[in-house]
MOPAC internal coordinates of N, CA, C and O (Angstrom, degrees):
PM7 1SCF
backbone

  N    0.0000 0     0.00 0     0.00 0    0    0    0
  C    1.4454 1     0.00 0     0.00 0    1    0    0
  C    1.5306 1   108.16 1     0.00 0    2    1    0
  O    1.2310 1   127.47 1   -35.31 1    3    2    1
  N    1.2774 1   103.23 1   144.69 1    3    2    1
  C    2.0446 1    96.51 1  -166.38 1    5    3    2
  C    1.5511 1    83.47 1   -80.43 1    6    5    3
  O    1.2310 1   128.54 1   -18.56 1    7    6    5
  N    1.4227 1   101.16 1   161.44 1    7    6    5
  C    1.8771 1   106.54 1   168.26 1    9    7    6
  C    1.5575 1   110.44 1   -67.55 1   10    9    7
  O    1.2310 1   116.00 1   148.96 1   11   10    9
  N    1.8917 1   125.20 1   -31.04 1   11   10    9
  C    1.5113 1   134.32 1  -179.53 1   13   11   10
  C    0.8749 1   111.39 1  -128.86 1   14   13   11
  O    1.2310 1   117.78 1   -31.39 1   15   14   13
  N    1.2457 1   121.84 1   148.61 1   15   14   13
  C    1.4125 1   134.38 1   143.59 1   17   15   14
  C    1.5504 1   117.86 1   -22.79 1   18   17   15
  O    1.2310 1   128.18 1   -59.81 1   19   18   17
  N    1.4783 1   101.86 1   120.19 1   19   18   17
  C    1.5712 1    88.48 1  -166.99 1   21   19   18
  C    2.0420 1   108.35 1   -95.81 1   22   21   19
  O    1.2310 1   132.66 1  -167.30 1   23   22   21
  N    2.1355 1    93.15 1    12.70 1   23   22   21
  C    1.6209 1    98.07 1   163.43 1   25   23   22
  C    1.3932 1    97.31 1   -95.99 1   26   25   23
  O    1.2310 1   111.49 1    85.95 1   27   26   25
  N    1.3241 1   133.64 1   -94.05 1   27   26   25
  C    1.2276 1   148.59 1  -174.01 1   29   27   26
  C    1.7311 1   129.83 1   -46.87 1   30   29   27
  O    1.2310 1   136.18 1   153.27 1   31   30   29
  N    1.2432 1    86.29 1   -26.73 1   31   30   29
  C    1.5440 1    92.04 1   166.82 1   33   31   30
  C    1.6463 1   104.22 1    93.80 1   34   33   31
  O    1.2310 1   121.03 1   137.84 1   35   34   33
  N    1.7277 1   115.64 1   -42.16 1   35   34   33
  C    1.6325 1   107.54 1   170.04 1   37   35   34
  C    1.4588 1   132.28 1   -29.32 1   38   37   35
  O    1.2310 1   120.13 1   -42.37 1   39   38   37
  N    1.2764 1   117.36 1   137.63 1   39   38   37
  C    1.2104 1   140.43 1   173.92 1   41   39   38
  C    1.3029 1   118.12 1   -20.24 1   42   41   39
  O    1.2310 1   100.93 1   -53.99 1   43   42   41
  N    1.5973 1   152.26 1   126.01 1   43   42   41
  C    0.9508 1   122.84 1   146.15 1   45   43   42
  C    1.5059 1   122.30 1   -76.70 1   46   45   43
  O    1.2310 1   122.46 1   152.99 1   47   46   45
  N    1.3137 1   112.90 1   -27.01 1   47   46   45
  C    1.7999 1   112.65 1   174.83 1   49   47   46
  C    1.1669 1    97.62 1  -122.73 1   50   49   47
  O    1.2310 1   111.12 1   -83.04 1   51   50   49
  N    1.1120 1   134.32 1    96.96 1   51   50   49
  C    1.4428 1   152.80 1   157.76 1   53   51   50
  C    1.7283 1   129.90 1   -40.13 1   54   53   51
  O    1.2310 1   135.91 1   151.61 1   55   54   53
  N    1.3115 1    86.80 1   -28.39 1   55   54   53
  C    1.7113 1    99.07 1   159.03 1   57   55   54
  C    1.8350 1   113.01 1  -167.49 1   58   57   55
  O    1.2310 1   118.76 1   -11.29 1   59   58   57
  N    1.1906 1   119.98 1   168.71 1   59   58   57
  C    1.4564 1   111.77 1  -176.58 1   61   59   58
  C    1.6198 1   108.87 1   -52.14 1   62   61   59
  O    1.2310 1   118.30 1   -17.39 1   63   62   61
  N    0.9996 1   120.84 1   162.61 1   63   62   61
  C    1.4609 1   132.27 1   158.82 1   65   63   62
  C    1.6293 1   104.84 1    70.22 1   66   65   63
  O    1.2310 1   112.23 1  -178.23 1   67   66   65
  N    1.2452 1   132.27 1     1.77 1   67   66   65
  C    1.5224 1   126.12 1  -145.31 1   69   67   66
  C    1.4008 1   106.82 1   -81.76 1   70   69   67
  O    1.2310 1   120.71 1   151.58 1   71   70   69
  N    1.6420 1   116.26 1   -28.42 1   71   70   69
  C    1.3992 1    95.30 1   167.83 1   73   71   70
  C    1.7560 1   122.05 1  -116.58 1   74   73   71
  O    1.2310 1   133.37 1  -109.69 1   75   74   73
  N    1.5634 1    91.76 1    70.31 1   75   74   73
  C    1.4366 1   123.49 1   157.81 1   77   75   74
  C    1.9405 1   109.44 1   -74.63 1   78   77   75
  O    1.2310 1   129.60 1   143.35 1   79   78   77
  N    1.1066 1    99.09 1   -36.65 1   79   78   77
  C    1.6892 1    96.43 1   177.41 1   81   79   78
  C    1.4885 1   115.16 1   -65.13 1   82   81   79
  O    1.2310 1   128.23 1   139.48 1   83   82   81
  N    1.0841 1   101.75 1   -40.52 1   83   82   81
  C    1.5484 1   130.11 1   174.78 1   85   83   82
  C    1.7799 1   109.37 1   -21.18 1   86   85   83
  O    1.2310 1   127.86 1   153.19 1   87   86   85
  N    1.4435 1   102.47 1   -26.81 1   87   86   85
  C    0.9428 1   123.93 1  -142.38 1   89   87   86
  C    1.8741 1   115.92 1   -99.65 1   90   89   87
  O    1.2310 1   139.50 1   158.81 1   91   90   89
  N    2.0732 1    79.78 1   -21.19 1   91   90   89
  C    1.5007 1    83.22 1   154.09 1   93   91   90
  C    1.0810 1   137.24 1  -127.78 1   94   93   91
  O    1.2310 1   125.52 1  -137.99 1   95   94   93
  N    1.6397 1   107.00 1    42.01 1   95   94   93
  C    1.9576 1   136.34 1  -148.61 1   97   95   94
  C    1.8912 1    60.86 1  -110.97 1   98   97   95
  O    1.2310 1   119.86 1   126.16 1   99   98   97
  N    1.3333 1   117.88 1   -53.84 1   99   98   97
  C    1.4033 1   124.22 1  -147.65 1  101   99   98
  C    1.7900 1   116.69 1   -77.42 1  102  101   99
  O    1.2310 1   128.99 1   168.13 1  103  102  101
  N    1.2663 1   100.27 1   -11.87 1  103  102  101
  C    1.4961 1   112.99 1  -165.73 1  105  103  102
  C    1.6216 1    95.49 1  -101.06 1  106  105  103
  O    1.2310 1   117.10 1   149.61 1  107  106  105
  N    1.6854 1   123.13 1   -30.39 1  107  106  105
  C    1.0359 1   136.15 1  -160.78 1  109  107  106
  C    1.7259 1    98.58 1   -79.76 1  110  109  107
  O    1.2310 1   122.02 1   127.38 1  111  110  109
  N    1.5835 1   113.74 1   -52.62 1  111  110  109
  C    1.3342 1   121.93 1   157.68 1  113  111  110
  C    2.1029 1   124.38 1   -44.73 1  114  113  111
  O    1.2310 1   138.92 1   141.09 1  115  114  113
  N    1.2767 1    80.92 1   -38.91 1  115  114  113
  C    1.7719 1    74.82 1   170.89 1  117  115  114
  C    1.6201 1   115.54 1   -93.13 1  118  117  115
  O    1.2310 1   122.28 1   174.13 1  119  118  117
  N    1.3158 1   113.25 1    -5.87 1  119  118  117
  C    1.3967 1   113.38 1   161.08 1  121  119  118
  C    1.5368 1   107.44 1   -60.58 1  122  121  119
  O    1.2310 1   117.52 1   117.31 1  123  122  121
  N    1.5776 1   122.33 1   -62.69 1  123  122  121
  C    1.0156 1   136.57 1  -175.98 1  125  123  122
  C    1.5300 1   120.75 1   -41.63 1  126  125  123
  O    1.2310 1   127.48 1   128.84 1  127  126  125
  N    1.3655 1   103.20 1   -51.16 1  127  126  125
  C    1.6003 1   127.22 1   148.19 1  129  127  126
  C    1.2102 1   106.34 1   -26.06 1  130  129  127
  O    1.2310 1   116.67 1   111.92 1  131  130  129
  N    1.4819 1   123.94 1   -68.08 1  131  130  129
  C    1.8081 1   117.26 1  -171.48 1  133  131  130
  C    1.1634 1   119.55 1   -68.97 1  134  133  131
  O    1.2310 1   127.78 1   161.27 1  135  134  133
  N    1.5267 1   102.62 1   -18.73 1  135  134  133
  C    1.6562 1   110.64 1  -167.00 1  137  135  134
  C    1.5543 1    98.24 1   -71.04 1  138  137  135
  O    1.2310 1   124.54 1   107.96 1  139  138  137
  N    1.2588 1   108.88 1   -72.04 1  139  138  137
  C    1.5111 1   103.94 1   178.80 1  141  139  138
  C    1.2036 1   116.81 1   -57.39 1  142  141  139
  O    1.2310 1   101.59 1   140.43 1  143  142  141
  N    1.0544 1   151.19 1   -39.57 1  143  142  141
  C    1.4063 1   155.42 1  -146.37 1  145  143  142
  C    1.8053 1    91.48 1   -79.71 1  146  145  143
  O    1.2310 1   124.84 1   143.80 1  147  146  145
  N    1.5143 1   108.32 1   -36.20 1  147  146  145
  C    1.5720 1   110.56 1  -175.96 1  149  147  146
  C    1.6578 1   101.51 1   -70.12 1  150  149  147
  O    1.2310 1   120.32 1   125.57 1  151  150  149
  N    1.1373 1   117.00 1   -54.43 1  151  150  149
  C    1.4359 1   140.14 1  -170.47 1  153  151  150
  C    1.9133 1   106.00 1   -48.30 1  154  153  151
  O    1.2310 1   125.87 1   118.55 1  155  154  153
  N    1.1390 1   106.32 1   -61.45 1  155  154  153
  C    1.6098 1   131.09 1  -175.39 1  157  155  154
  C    2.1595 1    86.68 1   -69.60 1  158  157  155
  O    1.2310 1   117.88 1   128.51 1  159  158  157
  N    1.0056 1   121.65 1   -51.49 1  159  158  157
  C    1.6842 1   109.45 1  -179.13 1  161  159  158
  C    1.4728 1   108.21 1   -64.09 1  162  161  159
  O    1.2310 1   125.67 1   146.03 1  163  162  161
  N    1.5246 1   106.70 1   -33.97 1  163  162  161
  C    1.9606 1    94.33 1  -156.72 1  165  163  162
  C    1.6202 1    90.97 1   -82.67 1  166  165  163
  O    1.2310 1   115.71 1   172.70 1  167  166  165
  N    1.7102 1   125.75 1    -7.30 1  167  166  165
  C    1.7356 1   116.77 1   173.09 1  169  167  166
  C    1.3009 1    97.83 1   -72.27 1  170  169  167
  O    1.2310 1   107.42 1   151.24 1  171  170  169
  N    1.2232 1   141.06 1   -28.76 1  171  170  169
  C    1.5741 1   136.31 1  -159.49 1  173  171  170
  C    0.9526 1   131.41 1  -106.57 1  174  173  171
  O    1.2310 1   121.49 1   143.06 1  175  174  173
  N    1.6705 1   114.75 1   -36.94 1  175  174  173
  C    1.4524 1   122.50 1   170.29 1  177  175  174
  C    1.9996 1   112.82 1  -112.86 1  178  177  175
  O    1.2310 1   126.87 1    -4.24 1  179  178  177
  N    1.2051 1   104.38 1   175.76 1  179  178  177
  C    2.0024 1    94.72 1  -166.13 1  181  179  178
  C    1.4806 1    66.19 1  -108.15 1  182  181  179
  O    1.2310 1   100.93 1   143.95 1  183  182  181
  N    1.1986 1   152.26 1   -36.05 1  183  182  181
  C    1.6397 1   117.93 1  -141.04 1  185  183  182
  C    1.7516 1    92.09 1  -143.63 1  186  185  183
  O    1.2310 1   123.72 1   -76.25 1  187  186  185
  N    1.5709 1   110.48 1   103.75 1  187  186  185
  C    1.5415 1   107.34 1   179.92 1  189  187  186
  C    1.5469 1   101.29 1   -95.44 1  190  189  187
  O    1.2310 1   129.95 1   -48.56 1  191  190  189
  N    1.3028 1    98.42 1   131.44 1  191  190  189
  C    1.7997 1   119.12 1   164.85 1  193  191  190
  C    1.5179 1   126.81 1   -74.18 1  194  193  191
  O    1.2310 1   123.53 1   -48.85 1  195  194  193
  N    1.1353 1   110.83 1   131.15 1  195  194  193
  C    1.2455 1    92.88 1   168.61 1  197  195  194
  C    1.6631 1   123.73 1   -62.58 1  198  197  195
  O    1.2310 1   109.10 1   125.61 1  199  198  197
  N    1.1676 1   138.03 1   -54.39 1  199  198  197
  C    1.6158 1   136.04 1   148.50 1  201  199  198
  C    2.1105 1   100.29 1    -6.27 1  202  201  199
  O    1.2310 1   120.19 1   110.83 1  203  202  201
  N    1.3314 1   117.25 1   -69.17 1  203  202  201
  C    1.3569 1   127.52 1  -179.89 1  205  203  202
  C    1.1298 1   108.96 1   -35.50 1  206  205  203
  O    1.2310 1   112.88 1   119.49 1  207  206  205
  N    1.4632 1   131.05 1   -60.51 1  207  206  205
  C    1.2639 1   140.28 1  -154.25 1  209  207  206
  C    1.7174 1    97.62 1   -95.05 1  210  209  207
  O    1.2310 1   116.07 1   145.33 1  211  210  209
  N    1.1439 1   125.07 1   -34.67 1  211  210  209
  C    1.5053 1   119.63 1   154.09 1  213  211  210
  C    1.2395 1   125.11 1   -28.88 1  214  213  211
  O    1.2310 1   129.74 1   113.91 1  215  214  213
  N    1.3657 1    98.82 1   -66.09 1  215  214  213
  C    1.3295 1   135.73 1   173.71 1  217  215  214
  C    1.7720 1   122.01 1   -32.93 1  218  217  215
  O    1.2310 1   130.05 1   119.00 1  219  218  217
  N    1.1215 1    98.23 1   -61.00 1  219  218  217
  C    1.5466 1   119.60 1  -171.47 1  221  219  218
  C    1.6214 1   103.54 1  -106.99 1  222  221  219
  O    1.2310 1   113.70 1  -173.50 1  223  222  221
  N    1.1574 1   129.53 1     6.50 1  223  222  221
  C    1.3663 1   113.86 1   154.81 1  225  223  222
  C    1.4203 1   110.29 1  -107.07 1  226  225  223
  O    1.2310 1   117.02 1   157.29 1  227  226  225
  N    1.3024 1   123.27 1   -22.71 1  227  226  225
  C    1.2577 1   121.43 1  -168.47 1  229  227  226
  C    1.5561 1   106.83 1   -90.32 1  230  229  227
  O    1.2310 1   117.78 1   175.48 1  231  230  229
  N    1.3679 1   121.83 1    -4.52 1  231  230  229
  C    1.5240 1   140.34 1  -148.78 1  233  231  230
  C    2.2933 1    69.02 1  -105.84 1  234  233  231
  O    1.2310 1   121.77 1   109.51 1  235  234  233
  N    1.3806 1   114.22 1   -70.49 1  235  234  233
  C    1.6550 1   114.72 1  -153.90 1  237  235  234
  C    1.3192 1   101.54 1   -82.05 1  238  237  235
  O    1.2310 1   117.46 1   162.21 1  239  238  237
  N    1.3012 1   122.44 1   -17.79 1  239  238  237
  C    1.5512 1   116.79 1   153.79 1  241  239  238
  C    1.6005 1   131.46 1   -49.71 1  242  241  239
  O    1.2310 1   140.56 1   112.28 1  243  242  241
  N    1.2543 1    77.72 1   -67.72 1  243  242  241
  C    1.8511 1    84.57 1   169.33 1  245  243  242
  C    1.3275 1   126.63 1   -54.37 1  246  245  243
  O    1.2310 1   127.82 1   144.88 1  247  246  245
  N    1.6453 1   102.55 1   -35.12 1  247  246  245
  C    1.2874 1   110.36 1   167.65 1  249  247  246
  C    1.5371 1   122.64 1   -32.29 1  250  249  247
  O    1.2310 1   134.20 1   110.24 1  251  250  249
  N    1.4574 1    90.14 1   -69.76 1  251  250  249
  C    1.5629 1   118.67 1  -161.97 1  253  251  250
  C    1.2651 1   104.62 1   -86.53 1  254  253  251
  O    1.2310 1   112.61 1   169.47 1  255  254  253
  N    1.4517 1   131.56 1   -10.53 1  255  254  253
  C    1.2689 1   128.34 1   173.09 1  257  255  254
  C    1.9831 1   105.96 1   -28.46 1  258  257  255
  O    1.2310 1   119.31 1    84.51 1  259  258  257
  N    1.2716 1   118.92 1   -95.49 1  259  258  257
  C    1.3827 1   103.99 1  -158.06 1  261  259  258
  C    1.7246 1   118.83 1   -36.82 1  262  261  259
  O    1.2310 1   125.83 1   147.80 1  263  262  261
  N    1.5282 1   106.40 1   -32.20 1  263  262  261
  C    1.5782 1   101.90 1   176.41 1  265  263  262
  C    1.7772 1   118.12 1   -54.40 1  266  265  263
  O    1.2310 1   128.24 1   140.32 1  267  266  265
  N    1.6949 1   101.74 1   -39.68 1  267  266  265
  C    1.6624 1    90.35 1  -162.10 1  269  267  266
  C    1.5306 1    94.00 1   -97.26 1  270  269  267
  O    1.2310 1   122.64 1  -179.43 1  271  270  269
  N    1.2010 1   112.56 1     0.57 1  271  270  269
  C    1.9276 1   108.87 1   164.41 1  273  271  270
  C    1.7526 1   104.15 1   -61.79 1  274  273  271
  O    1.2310 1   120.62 1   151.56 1  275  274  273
  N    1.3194 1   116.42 1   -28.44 1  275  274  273
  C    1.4801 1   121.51 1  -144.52 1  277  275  274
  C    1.3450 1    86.90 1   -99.19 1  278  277  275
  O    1.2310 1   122.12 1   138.97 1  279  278  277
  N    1.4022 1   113.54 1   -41.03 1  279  278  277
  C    2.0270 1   118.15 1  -155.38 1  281  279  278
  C    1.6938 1    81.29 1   -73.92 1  282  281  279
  O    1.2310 1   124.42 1   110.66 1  283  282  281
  N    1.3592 1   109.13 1   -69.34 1  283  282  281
  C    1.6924 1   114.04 1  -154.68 1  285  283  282
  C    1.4086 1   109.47 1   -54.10 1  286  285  283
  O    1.2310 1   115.06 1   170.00 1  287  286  285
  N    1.7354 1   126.98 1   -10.00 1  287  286  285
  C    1.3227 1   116.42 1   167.51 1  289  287  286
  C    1.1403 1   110.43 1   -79.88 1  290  289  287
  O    1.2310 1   117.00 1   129.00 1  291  290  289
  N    1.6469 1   123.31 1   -51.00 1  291  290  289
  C    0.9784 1   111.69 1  -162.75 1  293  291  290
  C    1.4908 1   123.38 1   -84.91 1  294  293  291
  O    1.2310 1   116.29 1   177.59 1  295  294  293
  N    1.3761 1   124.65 1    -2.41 1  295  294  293
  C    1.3944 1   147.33 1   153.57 1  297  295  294
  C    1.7483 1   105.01 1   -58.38 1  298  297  295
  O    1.2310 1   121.39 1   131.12 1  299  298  297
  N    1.2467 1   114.95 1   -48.88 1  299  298  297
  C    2.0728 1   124.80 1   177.34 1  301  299  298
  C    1.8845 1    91.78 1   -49.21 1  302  301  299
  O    1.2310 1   130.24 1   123.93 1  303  302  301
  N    1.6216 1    97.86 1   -56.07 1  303  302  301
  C    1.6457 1    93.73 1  -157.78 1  305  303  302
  C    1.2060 1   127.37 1   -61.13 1  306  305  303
  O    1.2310 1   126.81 1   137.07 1  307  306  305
  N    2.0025 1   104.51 1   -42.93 1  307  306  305
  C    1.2014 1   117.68 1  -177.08 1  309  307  306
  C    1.9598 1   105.03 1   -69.56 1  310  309  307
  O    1.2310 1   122.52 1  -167.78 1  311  310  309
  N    0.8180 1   112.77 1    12.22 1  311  310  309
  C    1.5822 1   116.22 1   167.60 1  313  311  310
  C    1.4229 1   124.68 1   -79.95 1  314  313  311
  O    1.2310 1   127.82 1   145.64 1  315  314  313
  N    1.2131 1   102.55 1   -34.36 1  315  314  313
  C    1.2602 1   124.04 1  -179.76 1  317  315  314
  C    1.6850 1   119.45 1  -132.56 1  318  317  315
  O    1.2310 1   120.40 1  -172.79 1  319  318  317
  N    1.2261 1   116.84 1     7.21 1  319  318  317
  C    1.5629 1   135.42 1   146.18 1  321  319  318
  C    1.4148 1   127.94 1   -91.55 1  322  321  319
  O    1.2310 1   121.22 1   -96.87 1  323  322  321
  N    1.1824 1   115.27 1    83.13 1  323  322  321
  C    1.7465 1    77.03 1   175.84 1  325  323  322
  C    1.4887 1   121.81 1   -91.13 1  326  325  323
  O    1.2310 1   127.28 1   -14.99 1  327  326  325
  N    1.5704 1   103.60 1   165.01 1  327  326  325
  C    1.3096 1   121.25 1   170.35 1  329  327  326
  C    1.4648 1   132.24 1   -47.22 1  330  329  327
  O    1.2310 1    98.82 1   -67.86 1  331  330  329
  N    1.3500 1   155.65 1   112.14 1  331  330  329
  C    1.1196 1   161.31 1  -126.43 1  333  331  330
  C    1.6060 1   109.31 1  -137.80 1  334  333  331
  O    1.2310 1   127.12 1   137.46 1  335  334  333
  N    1.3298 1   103.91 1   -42.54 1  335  334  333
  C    1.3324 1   100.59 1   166.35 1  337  335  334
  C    1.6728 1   104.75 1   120.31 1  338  337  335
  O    1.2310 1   116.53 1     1.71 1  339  338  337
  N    1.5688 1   124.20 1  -178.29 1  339  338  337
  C    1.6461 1   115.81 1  -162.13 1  341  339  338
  C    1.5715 1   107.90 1   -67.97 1  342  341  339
  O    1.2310 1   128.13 1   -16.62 1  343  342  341
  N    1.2932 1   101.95 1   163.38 1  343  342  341
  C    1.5078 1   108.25 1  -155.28 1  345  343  342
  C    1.9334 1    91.78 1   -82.74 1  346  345  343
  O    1.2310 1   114.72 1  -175.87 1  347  346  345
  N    1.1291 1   127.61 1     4.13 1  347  346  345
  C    1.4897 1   105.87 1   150.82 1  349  347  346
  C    1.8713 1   119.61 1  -106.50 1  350  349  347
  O    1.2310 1   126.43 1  -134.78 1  351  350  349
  N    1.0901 1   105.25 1    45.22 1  351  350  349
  C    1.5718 1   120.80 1   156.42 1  353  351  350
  C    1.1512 1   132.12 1  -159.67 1  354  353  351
  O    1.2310 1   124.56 1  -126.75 1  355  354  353
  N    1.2722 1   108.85 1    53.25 1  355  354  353
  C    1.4599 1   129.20 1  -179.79 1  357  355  354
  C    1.2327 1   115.81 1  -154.65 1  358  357  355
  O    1.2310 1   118.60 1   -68.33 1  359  358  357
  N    1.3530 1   120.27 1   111.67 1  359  358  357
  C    1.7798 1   118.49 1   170.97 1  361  359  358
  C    1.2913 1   109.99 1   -23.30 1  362  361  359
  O    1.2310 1   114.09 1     5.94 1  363  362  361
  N    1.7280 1   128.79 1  -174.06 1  363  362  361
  C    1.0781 1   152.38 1   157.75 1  365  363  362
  C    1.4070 1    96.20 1  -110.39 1  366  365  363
  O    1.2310 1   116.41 1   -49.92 1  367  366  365
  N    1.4566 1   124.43 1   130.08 1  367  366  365
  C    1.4042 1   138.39 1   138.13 1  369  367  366
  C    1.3223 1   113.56 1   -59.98 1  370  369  367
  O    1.2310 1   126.26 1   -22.88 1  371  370  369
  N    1.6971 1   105.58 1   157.12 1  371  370  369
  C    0.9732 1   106.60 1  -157.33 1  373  371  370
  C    1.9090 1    91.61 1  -100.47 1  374  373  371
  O    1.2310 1   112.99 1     7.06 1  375  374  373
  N    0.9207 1   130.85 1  -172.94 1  375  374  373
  C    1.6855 1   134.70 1   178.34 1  377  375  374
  C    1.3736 1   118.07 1  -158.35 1  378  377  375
  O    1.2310 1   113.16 1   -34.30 1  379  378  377
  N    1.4122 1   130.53 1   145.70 1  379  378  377
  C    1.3985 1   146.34 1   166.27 1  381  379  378
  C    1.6945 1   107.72 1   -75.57 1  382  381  379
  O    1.2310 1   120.10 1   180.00 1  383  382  381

C-alpha cells in the first residue's frame, strides 16, 4: 500500500493504529456474509447444520478475505476523508 496518494498527496494512515475501526466496517461485512450465506443455504438445502453454516461461511470468508480487507479500509477512510474530486483539480497536500 503506498504511504500517499500518489494524486493528492493525503495520508494513507493518518496516525498510528487508525485503521483499528476498520475493523468494524469489516465485521459488519462478514455479518452480511452470514446473512446471505444463511439465505442462499435455506433455498437449497431443507435442513441447515450448524457444521454447514461453519462450513460455507468460513469457506467465502476466506475467500474474500483480501477483498473486504481492501473495501472495509477504504470505506473506514472515506469516513473521515473526503472526496475532492479527479486528481487534476485538487491541490497536493503537503506530508511528513
Amino acid at each position: 500500500m503506498h504511504r500517499n496518494c500518489p494524486c493528492c498527496g493525503q495520508a494513507f494512515e493518518p496516525e498510528p493504529g487508525f485503521y483499528y475501526g476498520a475493523m468494524y466496517v469489516s465485521f459488519a461485512f462478514n455479518v452480511a456474509i452470514f446473512i446471505v450465506s444463511l439465505f442462499i443455504l435455506s433455498q437449497f438445502v431443507e435442513k441447515i447444520t450448524l457444521a454447514m453454516m461453519i462450513g460455507v461461511v468460513a469457506v467465502v470468508v476466506v475467500g474474500l478475505l483480501p477483498v473486504i480487507f481492501r473495501w472495509s479500509r477504504s470505506l473506514y477512510i472515506h469516513i473521515f476523508v473526503r472526496y475532492e474530486g479527479p486528481c487534476s483539480e485538487i491541490p497536493k497536500k503537503m506530508h511528513s
